[in-house]
N, C-alpha and C positions, 0 to 999 in steps of 0.2 A: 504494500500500500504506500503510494507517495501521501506526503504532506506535503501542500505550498500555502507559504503566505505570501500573499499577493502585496505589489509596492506598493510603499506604504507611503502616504503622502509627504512632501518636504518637510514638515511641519509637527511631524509625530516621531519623536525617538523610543526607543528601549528603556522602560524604567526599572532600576532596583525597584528588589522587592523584597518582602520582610523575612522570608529564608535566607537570602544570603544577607541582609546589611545585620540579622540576631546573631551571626556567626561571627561577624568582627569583634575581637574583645580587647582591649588595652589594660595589662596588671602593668600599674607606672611603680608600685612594690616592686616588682621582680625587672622591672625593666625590658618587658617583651610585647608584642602586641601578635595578636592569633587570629586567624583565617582559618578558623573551623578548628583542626589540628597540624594548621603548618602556622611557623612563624614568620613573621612577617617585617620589614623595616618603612621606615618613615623615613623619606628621605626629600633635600630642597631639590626642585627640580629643575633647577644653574647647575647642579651637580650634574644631571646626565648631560648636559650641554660639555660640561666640564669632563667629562670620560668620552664624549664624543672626540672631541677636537685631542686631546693625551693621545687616544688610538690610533687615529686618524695618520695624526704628524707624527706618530712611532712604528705606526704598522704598516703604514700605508692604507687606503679606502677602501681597497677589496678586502683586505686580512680584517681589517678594523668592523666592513659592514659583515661577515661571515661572523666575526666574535658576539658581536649584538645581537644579531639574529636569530643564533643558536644559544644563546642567556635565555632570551623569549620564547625560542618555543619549550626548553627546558618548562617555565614558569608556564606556560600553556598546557600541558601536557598534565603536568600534576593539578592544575584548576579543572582537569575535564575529569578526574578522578571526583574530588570538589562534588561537580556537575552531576554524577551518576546517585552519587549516594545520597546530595539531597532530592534530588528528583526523580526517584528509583519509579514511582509509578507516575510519570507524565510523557505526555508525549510528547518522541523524538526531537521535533522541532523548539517545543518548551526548553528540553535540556539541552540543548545545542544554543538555543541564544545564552547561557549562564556565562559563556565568555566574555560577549559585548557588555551583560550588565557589570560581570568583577572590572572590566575594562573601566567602568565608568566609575565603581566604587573605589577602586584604586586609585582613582583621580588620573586616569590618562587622556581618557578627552569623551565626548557625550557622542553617545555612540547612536545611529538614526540604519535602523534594516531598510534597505530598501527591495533585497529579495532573499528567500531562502525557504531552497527548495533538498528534500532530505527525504532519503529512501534505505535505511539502513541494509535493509533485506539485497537490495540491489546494490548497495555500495554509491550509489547516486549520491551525489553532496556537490551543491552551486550557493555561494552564499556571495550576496553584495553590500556593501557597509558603508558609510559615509562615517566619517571622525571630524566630528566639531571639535575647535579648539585642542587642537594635539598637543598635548605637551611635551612630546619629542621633536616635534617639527619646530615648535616654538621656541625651545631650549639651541635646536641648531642655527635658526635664523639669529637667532639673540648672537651668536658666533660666526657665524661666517655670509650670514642676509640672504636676500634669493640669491638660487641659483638654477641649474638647467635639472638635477637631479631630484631624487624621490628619496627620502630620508630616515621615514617611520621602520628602519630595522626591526628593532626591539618589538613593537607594535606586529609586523608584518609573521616575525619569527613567533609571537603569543598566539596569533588566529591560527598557522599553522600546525603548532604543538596542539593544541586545543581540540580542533578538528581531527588532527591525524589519529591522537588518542580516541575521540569521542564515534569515529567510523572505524577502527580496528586497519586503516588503510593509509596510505599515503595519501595526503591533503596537503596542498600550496598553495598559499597565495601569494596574490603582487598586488604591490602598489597602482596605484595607473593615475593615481593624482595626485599633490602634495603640496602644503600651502609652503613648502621650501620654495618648491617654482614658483610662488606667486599665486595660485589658487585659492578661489575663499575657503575650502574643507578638502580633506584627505578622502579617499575614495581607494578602497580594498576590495578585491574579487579574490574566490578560492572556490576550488574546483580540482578534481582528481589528479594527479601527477602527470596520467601517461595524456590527458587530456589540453594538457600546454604544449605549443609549439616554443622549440626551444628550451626544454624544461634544463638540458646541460649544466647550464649555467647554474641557474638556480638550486637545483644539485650540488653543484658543485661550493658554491658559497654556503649551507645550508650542511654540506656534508653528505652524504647517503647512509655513511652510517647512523650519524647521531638521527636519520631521520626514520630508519627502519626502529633503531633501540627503542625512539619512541612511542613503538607499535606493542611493544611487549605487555603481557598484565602487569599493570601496578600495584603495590598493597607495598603499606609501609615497613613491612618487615623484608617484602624484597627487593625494595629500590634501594634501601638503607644496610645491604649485604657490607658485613664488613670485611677489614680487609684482609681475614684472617679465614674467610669463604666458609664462614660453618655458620649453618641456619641457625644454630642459637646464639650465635655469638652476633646481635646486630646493634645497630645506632649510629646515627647521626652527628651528636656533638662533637663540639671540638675537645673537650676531655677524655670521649670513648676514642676517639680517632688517636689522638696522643700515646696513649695506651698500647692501642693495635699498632703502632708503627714500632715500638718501642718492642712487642712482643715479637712480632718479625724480627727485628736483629737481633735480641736477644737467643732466639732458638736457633740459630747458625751458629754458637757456639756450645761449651760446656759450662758456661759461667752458673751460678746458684742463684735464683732469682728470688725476692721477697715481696709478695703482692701483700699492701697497706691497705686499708678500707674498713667501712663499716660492714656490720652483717647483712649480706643478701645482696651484696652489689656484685657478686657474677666475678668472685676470686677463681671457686672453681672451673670454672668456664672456660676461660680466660689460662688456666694451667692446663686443662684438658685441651684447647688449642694449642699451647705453646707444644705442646707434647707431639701433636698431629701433625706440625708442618716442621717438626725437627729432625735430623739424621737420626734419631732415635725411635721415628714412629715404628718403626717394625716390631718393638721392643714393647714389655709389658706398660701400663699406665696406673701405679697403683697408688691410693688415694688412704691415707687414714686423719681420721677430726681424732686430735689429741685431748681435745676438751671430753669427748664423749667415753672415756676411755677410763678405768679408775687409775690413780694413782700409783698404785703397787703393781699394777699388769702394764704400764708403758714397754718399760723396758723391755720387756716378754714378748710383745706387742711388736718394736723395734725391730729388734735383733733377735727375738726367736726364744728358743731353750730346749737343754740337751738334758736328754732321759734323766731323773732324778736331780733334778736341782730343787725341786721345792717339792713338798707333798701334791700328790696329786699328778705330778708329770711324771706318767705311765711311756713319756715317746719324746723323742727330740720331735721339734717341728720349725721350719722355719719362719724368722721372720720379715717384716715389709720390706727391710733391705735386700734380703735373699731373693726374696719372690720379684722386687722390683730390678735384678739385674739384669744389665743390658738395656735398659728404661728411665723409667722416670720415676721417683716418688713424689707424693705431694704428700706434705705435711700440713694440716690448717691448724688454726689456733695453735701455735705454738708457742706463744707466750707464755703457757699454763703448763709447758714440760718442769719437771721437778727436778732439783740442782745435781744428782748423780746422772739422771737422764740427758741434761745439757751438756754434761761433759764426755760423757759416751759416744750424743752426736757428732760433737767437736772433732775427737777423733775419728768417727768414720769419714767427715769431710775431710779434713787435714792425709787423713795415712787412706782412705780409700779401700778401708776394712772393719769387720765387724766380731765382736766374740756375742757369742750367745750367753743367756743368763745359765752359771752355771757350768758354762765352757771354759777348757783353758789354751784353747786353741783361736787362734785370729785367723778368721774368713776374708780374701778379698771379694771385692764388690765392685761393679761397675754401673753405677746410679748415678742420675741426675735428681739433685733435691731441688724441689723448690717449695717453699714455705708460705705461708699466708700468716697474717695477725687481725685482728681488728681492736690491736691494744697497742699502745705507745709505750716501743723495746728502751728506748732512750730514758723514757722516765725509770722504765722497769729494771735497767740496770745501775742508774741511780739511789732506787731504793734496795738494790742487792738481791733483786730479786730473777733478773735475768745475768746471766755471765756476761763480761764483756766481750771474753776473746772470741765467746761464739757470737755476736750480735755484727761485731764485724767481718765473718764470716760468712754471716746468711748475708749481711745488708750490702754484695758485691753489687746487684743491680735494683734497687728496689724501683717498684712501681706502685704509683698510689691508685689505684681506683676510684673515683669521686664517685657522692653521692648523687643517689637520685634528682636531690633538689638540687644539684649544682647541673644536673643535665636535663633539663625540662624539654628540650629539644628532643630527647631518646624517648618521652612518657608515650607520644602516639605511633611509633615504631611496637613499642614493646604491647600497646594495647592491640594493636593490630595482629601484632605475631601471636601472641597468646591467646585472641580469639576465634584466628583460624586452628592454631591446636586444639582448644579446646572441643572446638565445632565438631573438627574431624574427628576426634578419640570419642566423645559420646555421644557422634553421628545427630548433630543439633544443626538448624537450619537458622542461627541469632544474625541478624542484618547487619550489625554495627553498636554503634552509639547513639544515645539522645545530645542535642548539644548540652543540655544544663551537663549530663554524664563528664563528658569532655570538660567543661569549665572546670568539674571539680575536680577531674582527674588532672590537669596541670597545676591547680593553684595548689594540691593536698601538700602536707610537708611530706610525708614516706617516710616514716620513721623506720617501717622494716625494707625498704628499700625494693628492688626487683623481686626480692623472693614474696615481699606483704603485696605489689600491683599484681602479680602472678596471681595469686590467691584469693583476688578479689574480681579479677576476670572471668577465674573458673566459676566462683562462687555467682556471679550477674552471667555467665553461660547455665549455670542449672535453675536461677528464677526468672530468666527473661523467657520470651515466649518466642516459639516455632515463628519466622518470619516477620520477626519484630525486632526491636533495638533493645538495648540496656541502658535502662537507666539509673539516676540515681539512686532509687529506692531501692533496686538491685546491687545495689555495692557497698552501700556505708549503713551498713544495718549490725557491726558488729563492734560499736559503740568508737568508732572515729570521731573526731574532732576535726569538721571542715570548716576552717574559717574564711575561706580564699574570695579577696575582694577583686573587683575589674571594673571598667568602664566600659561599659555596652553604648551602642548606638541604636538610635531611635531611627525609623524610616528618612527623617526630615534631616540627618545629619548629627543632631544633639547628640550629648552626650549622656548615658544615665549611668549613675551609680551603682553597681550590682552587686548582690552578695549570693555566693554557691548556695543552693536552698538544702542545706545540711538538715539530717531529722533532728526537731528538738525534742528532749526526753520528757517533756509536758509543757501545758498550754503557755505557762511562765516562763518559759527558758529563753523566748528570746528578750534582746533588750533592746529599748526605744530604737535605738538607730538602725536597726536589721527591721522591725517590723516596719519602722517610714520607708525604711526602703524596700521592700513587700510590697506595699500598698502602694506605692508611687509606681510599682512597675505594674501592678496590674489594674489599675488606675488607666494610667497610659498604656495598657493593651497588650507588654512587650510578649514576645515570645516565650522568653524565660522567667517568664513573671510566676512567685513559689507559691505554691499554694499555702491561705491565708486564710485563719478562721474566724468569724463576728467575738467569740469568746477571746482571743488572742487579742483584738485590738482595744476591745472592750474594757479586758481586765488592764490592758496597761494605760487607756484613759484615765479609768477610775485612780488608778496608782502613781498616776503624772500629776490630776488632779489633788489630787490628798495631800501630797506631798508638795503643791506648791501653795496650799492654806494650809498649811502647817499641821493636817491633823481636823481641821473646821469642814466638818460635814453641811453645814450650812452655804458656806461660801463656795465647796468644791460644788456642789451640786448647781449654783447657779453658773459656774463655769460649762458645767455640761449642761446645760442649758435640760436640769432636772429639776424636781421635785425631792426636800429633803427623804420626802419616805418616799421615794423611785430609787433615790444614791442609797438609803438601808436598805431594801431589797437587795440592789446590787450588789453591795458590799456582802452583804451576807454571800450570796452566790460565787461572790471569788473566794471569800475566804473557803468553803469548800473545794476548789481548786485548788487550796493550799496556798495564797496571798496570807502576807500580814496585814 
């Protein structure tokens, strides 16, 4: 079945709409602003004029308009992902215009359809656009004035990312008008690849590859493959990337590595890859939590024990340095090895051998250690409570893992990867996210880190429903503390004050400024606006009231515009709510 809309008169553009302007959120706390679950910059727009002309006069105009081009359909490509998931039941031609409108809420220039005709079935894709006020065009005039050329790159390279993702096909467009030359508006056509004469070129500038890659399925956890190539090992920040590069060199040698971090931030992982891309992966990979382990059995644990060293050992058997030779051991939490077991490990790094408990004979061993903490050795050997000599031993390369909250960039990667696991493992058909879900899932702090977002993905995959999202009622039901504030935008541009709609543990728990801002949002309508109950606003009138006549049931009452025995009634009815 085609779809066309028919041209549309000079005079009618493409307006946002309250889907995508409730997805824009600004947390000026954390210093990020979001686009559903990508992040997003703010930037003056003399700056692209100002990377125009740098590229230009560096690269020269071909290399310069290729680099722009390909930035844009990059950011195209991932908005037609955007596009799918908010509009998963509209039709084709609805979700294909979501480009022109993020075009416009971006602030690139007020976008006007003039035709766009879409046939997914057939692969048929013709779309025409007019760009009022380009701010790319305008950024280059402001530099170099008219001239005989078409300029909108960036612009040109977004419709095509957009399109090519949103038809599963190569999609190109070109400029054909550009107020660089002097035109009063920009004017963009796109239409199938093999269907341009000349397309060479464009190719060519454009790349072939980067324009097939952006054919591929997306989902955050696999565009965000890191660079360590293991499905669990993903993200995006510049902290996880730090890491993974560091973990690469690291494993082309023998060196002893000591991964730093809180719990749950993905130590193991992160040793289990080092393991996999080392000269040693042929080799075993063996893994023991020293924490979990008592006290008196480490050692045993270790290094093993030979028939009759302690009651009860009926057999030698070895231990994790035996079993991990030729390999790798991973040691976690080692900060809690006990002071004869530190210096045992000492010497198997140092001499490259091991006695068992009970042995009087030294085993060589050929292991790589590598250790995890989520304690501070420095302090711990200050208080005497870790060795020195072994501290500089393990701390040949250490690597710190950051937290969660310092990589908020990684939060929609990992909800995404965890939601198709968990899809697939309990054969569950869960759509996605709700936005408020999202809002809270970046602002949450994560105290347990990846292993607590894990845990609350599975747990909103077993209450959310067959062909539905998750939302927040499905995640923070296990007495979290969401306090995460943003700045949402209104359709007209304003800006509103939002708070994550966190459950409260009864009708008092929230405080004046959470529920004005409840009510202001759904007042004005917003999407995210939390649900609010007459008892909730109720009881905190009465209790604003009271407290600002001091206790005078008389006078609160003519503030609420009561009756003294209406304000006892009421009073009476909070206090069984539990008010004072």
């Amino acid at each position: 079945m085609t779809i066309h809309k028919k041209a549309a008169p000079p005079s009618t553009a493409v307006h946002p709409i309250d889907d995508l302007v409730s997805r824009i959120h600004f947390d000026a706390r954390e210093g990020r602003i979001w686009l559903d679950d990508q992040r997003m910059l703010l930037l003056h727009a003399s700056a692209l004029g100002v990377l125009h002309q740098e590229l230009i006069e560096t690269l020269g105009i071909d290399k310069a308009r290729g680099l722009i081009t390909r930035v844009g359909y990059n950011s195209g490509s991932q908005d037609a992902e955007l596009a799918r998931k908010l509009r998963r039941s509209a039709r084709p031609v609805d979700t294909a215009l979501v480009g022109a409108q993020l075009h416009m809420l971006e602030g690139v220039a007020r976008v006007e359809t003039v035709r766009l005709d879409v046939d997914e079935e057939r692969g048929h894709f013709h779309g025409e656009f007019i760009w009022h006020g380009s701010a790319e065009a305008e950024a280059h005039i402001h530099r170099y004035g008219i001239g005989a050329d078409v300029v909108c790159w960036q612009q040109v390279g977004y419709a095509s990312g957009f399109s090519s993702r949103f038809m599963g096909r190569p999609v190109m467009f070109r400029e054909v008008q550009c107020q660089a030359q002097g035109a009063p508006h920009c004017v963009i056509v796109g239409k199938p690849v093999e269907e341009w004469d000349g397309a060479e070129e464009d190719l060519r500038t454009l790349r072939a590859d980067t324009l097939t890659s952006g054919l591929s399925a997306f989902n955050g956890a696999a565009s965000a493959q890191s660079l360590l190539g293991d499905a669990d090992v993903v993200g995006v920040s510049a902290g996880f990337n730090a890491v993974c590069h560091m973990v690469r060199r690291a494993a082309r040698t023998q060196a002893t590595v000591l991964f730093l971090g809180e719990s749950g931030v993905g130590k193991e992982v992160l040793a289990r890859s080092l393991h996999r891309i080392s000269p040693r992966s042929a080799g075993p990979f063996v893994a023991i939590n020293c924490a979990a382990i008592p006290e008196d059995l480490v050692e045993a644990e270790l290094f093993g024990v030979d028939k009759g060293a302690y009651t009860g050992a009926h057999s030698s058997r070895p231990g994790r340095f035996e079993r991990a030779d030729g390999g790798t051991l991973f040691l976690d939490e080692i900060g809690i090895l006990s002071w004869p077991a530190q210096g045992k490990l000492l010497r198997a790094l140092q001499e490259r051998e091991i006695e068992r408990v009970g042995g009087t004979k030294a085993c060589k061993v050929d292991v790589r250690v590598v250790a995890a903490t989520n304690s501070d050795l420095r302090e711990a050997v200050k208080r005497g409570r870790f060795r020195e000599d072994l501290f500089f031993r393990l701390n040949v390369l250490p690597m710190r893992v950051p937290p969660l909250r310092e990589r908020r960039e990684d939060i929609p990667v990992f909800m995404n990867h965890f939601l198709r696991k968990f899809n697939q493992r309990d054969h569950r058909e869960v759509t996605g996210f709700t936005g408020r879900a999202i809002d809270a899932m970046l602002t949450y702090h994560w105290p347990g880190n990846i292993r607590e977002l894990e845990n609350l993905v599975e747990r909103g995959v077993v209450l959310a429903s067959d062909q539905g999202p998750i939302d927040i009622t499905h995640l923070f039901v296990g007495g979290e503390e969401v306090e995460g504030d943003w700045l949402a935008l209104h359709r007209d541009g304003s800006l509103l004050a939002s708070r994550t709609c966190a459950p409260a543990t009864d009708a008092l728990a929230l405080t004046p400024e959470l529920l004005g801002q409840r009510v202001v949002a759904l007042l004005s309508g917003a999407e995210n606006a939390c649900t609010t109950s007459l008892d909730e606003v109720e009881a905190a009138m009465i209790q604003s009231a009271m407290a600002r006549t001091e206790g005078n049931q008389s006078a609160a009452a003519r503030l609420l515009g009561l009756t003294r025995a209406q304000l006892i009634y009421r009073l009476k009815a909070y206090k069984r709510l539990g008010g004072e």
